[in-house]
MIGULUM-695900 format. One record per atom (N, C-alpha, C): y, x, z. Coordinates in steps of 0.05 Angstrom, whole numbers, plus 5000, padded with zeros to 4 digits. Last residue first. Layout:
YXZ;...
! end
This chain:
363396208443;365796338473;364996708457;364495638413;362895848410;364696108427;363094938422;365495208426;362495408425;362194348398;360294528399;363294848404;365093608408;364593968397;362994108405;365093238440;366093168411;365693468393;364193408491;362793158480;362993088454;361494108484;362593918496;362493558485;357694598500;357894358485;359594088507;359995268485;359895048501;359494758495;355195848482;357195558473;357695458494;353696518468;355096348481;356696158472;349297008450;351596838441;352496678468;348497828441;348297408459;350097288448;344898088398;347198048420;346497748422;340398358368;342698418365;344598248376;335398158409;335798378402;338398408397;339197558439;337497638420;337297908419;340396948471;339597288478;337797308446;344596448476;342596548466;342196918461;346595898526;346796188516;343696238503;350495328543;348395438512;348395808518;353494848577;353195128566;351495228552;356494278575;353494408574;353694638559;359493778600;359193948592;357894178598;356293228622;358293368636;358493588612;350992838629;354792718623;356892998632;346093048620;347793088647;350693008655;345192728573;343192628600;345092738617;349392948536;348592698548;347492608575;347393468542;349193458546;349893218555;342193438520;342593508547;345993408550;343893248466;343093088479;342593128507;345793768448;348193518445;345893258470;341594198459;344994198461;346493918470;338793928401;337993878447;339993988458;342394008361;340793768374;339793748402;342594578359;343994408367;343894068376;336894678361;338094838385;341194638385;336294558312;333994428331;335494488355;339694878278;339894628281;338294418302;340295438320;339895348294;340895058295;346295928347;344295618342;342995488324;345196628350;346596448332;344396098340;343497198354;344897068371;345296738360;338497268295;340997318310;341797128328;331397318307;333897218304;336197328312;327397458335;327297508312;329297478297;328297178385;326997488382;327197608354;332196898420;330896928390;331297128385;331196528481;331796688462;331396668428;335796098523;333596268506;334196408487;338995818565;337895998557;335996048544;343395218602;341195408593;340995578578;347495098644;346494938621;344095148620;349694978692;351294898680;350295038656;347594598755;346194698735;349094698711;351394848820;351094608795;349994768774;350295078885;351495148857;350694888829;349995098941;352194908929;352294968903;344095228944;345395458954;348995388938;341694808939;342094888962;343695028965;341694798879;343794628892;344294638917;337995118868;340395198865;342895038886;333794828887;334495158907;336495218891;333094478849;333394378879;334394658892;332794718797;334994568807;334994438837;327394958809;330695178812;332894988808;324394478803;324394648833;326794838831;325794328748;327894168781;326194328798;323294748729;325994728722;326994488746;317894648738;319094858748;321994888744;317494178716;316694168742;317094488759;318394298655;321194108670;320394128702;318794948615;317894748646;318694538659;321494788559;321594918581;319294808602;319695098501;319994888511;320094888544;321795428436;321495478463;321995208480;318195678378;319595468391;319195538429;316796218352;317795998340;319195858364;311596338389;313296578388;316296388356;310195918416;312096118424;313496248412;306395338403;309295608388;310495768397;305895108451;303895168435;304795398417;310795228500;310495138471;307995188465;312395308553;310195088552;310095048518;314495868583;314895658561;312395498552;317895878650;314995848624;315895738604;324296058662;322395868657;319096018636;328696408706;327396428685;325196228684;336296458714;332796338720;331696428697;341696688729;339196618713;336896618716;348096418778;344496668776;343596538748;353796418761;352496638789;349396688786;358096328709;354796318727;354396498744;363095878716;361696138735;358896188737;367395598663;364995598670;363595938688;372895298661;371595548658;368895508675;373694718655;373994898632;373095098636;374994568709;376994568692;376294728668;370194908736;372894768747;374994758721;363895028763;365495038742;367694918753;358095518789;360695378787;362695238752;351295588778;354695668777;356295488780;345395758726;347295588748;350095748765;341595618674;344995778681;345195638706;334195788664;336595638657;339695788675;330696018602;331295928631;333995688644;326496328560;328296238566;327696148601;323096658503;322796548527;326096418540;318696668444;321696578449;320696548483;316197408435;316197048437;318296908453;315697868438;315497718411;314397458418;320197998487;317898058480;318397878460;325898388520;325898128498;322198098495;327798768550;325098618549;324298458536;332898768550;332198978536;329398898537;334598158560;335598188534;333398458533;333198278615;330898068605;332598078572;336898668634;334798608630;333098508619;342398328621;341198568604;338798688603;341597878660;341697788624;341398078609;341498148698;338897998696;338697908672;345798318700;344698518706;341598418695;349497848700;350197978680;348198168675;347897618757;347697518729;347097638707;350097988790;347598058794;346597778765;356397938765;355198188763;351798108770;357397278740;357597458769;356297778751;360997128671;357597158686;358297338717;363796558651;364696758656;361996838678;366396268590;364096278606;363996588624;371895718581;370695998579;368696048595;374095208563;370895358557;370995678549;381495458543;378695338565;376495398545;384595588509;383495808527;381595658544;386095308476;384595428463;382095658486;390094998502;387594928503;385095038493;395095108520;392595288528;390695158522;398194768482;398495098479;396395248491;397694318516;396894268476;396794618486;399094418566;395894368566;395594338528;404694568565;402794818566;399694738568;405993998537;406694308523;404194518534;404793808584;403593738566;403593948542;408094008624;405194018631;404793938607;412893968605;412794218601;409094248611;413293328612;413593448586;412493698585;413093338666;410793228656;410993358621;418593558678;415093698694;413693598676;421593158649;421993488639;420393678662;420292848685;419892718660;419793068646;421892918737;419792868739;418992858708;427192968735;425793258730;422693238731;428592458717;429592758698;427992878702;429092288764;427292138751;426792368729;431692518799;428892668800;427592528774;436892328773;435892728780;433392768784;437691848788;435991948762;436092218756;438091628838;435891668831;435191748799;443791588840;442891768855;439291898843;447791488779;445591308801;444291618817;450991548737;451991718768;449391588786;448791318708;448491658706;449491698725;445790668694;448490848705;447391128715;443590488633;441990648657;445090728670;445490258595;443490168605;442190298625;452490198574;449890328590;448190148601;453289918517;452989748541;451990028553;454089998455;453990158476;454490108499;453689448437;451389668435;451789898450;458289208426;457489128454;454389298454;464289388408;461989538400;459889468433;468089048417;467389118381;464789228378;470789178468;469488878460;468688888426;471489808483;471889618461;469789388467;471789938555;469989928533;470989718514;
! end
C-alpha cells in the first residue's frame, strides 16, 4: 500500500472468518425491513369465524329502529384481527333510536365468559339504522378513547341496512378494512 494514500487503511479484514454471517445477518435484517415498509398496507385486517359471520347477518336483517350493539371477541396476532363470537348488549340510552350506550355490568359478564373460553375483547358494535355503514364523529371519539383504556388496538364495526363497516383504531390512525 502507497504511503500517499493512508485513507485506504482496511478497516475490516475480508478474509476474517466472521464477516459471512455478519453479511448475512445485515442483508436478513435489510430484506425484513423492505418486506415490513411493503406489507404494511396489509395488516389490520379483520377476519370473522363462520358462526360470527352468521350472527352479523342476522342481527344486520333484524336491524329494528333503534341503535343496538355489542361487542367482538377473538384472537389477534400481528395485525390481523379473529373474531370468533358477537355479543349482544342493552342499550341503556334514553335515545335509542339516536345514541347507543352499552351495558358495562353486562359487558364484563361476556368479558369474563369470553376470556374463559381464552379469547380477548377485540372491540365493538353497533348500529345505524338510519345510516350508512360509516363513523360519525361521537363514534370516533369513543373509538380513540377505548382504545386508550385497553392500550391495544381497537376494532370498530358498524351494521347498517346498506352494509357494514369495519375499523381499526390504532394509536396514531383510524384504518378502514
Amino acid at each position: 500500500m502507497d504511503s500517499q494514500t493512508p485513507w485506504l487503511l482496511p478497516v475490516i479484514n475480508m478474509d476474517s472468518e466472521w464477516i459471512t454471517p455478519i453479511f448475512a445477518l445485515c442483508v436478513g435484517v435489510f430484506c425484513l425491513v423492505v418486506l415490513f415498509y411493503y406489507n404494511r398496507k396489509e395488516w389490520d385486517r379483520v377476519y370473522f369465524s363462520a358462526p360470527a359471520l352468521r350472527k352479523i347477518i342476522t342481527i344486520q336483517n333484524a336491524l329494528p329502529n333503534k341503535e343496538i350493539g355489542g361487542l367482538l371477541f377473538g384472537e389477534s396476532s400481528f395485525g390481523y384481527y379473529y373474531v370468533r363470537d358477537i355479543t349482544t348488549l342493552e342499550n341503556m340510552s334514553n335515545i335509542s333510536h339516536k345514541a347507543y350506550i352499552p351495558d358495562s355490568r353486562e359487558a364484563m359478564a361476556q368479558l369474563q365468559v369470553a376470556r374463559s373460553n381464552g379469547w380477548q375483547l377485540l372491540g365493538d358494535w353497533h348500529s345505524h339504522p338510519k345510516n350508512a355503514p360509516i363513523l360519525s364523529p361521537e363514534d370516533i371519539d369513543s373509538a380513540k378513547k377505548k382504545r386508550e383504556v385497553w392500550g391495544s388496538n381497537y376494532v370498530v364495526m358498524i351494521l347498517a341496512p346498506s352494509g357494514i363497516g369495519a375499523w381499526v383504531v390504532r394509536r396514531k390512525a383510524i384504518r378502514r378494512q
